[in-house]
C-alpha positions as CSV (number, residue, x, y, z in Angstrom):
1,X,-55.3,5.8,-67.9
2,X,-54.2,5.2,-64.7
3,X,-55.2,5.3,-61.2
4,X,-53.3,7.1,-58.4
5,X,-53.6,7.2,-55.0
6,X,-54.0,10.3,-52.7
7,X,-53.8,11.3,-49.0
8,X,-55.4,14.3,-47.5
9,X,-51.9,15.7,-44.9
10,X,-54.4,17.1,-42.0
11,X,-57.1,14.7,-42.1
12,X,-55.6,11.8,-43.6
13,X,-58.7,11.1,-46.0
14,X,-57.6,8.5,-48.7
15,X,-58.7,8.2,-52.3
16,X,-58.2,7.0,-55.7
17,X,-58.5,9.2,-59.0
18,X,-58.6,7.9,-62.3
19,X,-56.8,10.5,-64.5
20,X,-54.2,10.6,-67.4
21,X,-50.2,10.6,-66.9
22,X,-49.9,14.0,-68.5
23,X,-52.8,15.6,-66.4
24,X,-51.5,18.1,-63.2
25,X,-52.1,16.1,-59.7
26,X,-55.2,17.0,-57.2
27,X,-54.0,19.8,-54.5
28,X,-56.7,19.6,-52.4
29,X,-58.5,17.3,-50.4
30,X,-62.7,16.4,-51.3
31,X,-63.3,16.4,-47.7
32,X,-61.7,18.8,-45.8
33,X,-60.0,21.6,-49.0
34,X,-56.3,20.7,-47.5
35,X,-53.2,19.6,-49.0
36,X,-53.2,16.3,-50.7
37,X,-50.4,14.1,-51.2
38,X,-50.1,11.3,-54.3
39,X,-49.2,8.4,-52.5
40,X,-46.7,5.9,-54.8
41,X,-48.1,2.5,-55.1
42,X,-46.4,-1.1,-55.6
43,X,-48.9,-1.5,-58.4
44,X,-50.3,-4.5,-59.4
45,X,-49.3,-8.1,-59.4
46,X,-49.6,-10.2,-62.2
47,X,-52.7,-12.6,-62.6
48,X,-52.7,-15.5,-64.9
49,X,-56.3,-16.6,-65.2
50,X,-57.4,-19.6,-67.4
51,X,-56.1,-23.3,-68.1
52,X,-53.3,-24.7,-70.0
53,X,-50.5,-22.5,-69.2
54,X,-50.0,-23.6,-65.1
55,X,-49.9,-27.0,-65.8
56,X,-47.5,-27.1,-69.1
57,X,-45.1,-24.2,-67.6
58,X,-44.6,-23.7,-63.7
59,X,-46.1,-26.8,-62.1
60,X,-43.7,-29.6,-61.2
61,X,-44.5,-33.7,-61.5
62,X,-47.1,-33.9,-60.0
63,X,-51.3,-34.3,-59.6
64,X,-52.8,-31.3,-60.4
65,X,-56.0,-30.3,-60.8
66,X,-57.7,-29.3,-64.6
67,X,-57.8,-26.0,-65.4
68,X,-62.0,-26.2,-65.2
69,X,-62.0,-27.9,-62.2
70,X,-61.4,-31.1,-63.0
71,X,-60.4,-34.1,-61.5
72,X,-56.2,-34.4,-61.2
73,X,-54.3,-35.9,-63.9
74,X,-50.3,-36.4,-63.9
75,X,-48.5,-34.3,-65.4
76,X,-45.0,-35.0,-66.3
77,X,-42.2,-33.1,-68.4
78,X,-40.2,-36.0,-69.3
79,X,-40.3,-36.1,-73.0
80,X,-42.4,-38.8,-75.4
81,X,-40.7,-42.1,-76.2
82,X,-41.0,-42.6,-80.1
83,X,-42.9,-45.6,-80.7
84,X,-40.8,-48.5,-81.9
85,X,-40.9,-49.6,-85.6
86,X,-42.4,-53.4,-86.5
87,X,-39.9,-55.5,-88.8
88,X,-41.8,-56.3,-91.7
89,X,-41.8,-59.8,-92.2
90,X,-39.7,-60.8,-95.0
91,X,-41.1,-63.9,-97.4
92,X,-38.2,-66.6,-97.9
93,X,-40.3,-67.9,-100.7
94,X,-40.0,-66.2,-104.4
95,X,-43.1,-66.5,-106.0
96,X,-43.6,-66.6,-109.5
97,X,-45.7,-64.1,-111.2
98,X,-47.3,-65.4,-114.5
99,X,-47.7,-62.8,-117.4
């Protein structure tokens, strides 16, 4: 459910309620019994709490702290280098196997 925001209009008193979308609004004020108002709100801003998304997503190159705290580690969005395959040695000698 949501919460909505009211102002008394004579003694400008101002006050949350906690009440469902479909419900009828308040019409009078706690304080004084005048007309309220429902005031319209810019609601709520989003809050991204917790570690592994800042540092992988939004945050460019550079030192940035661990999501507990941490001390900073370098973050970079280049991607990995495949490691680089070995030749195997090839034997110029055929040996001989005895059955």
């Amino acid at each position: 459910m949501p919460t909505y925001d009211y102002e008394c209009t004579v003694c400008k008193h101002t006050f949350e309620a906690f009440h469902s979308i479909t419900a009828d609004a308040l019409e009078t004020c706690p304080v004084c019994g005048k007309k309220l108002k429902r005031l319209i709100g810019g609601g709520m801003g989003i809050i991204f709490k917790g570690s592994g998304f800042y540092t992988t997503d939004y945050k460019k190159t550079s030192a940035v702290t661990g999501g507990n705290g941490t001390s900073p580690k370098k973050v970079s969005r280049e991607p990995a280098k495949p490691e680089e395959k070995k030749p195997v040695p090839v034997s110029d000698k055929k040996t001989k196997s005895k059955v």
